[in-house]
N, C-alpha and C positions, 0 to 999 in steps of 0.2 A: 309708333311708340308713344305718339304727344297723347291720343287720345286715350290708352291704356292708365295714363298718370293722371288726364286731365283732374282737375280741381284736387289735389295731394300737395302737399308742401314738404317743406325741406326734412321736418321732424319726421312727419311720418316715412319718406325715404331712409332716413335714417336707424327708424326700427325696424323697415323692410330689410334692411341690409345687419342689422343682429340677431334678427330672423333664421335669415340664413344661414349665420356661423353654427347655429345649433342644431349642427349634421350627428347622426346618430350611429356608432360604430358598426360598421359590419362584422367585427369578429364573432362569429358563431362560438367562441369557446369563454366567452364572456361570461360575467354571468349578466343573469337579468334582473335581478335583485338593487343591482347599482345603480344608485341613483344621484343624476347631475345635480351636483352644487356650483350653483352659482358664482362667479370671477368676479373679483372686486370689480374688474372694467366693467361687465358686464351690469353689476347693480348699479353702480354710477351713470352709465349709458340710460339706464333705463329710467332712474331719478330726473335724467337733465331732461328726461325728450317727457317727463311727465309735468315738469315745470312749467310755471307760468307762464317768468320771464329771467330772460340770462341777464338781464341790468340788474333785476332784484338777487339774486347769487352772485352778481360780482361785488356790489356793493358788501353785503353780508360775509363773505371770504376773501375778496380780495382778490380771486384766481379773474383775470383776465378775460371777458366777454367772446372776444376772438378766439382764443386757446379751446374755450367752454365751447366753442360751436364747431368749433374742428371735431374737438373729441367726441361731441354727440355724433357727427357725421361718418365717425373712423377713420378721419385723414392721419387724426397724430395721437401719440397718448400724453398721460400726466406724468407731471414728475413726483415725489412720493409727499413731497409737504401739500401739494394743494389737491393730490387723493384726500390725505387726509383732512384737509380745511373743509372739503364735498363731505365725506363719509360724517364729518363733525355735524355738517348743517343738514344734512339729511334724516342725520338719527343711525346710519349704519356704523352697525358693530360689526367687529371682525373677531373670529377667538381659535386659539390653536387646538389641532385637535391631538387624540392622545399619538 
């Protein structure tokens, strides 16, 4: 297993494993026309592991360095003020739909 990762770091583990979560439905009576929209976790996820550095976002929001490296990683989620401090410093909008 060590050699399958050799030289890989923690981010990219990270996006191997939201990789993953976007399993694709078997229901045959689906339609195919539908199309995934993206999860707020999911765009946040992919902003933090496209980042520089997690000192430079903690500083800029305030959301906590440790907390920032769980959530890249899938250990834990956010609470709804420091999504939103992320979604602020990223540029992501969210908007309802009809």
């Amino acid at each position: 297993r060590r050699d399958i990762y050799a030289g890989t770091h923690k981010q990219s583990r990270a996006k191997r494993r939201l990789d993953k979560q976007k399993t694709k439905c078997k229901n045959k009576y689906m339609s195919k026309a539908r199309k995934h929209n993206e999860t707020m976790t999911e765009l946040l996820r992919r902003a933090l592991l496209e980042a520089k550095s997690f000192r430079g976002i903690e500083t800029a929001t305030g959301v906590k360095r440790q907390g920032l490296m769980k959530f890249a990683r899938g250990e834990q989620s956010l609470r709804l003020d420091n999504a939103d401090a992320l979604a602020e410093y990223f540029g992501i909008v969210s908007r309802k739909e009809r």
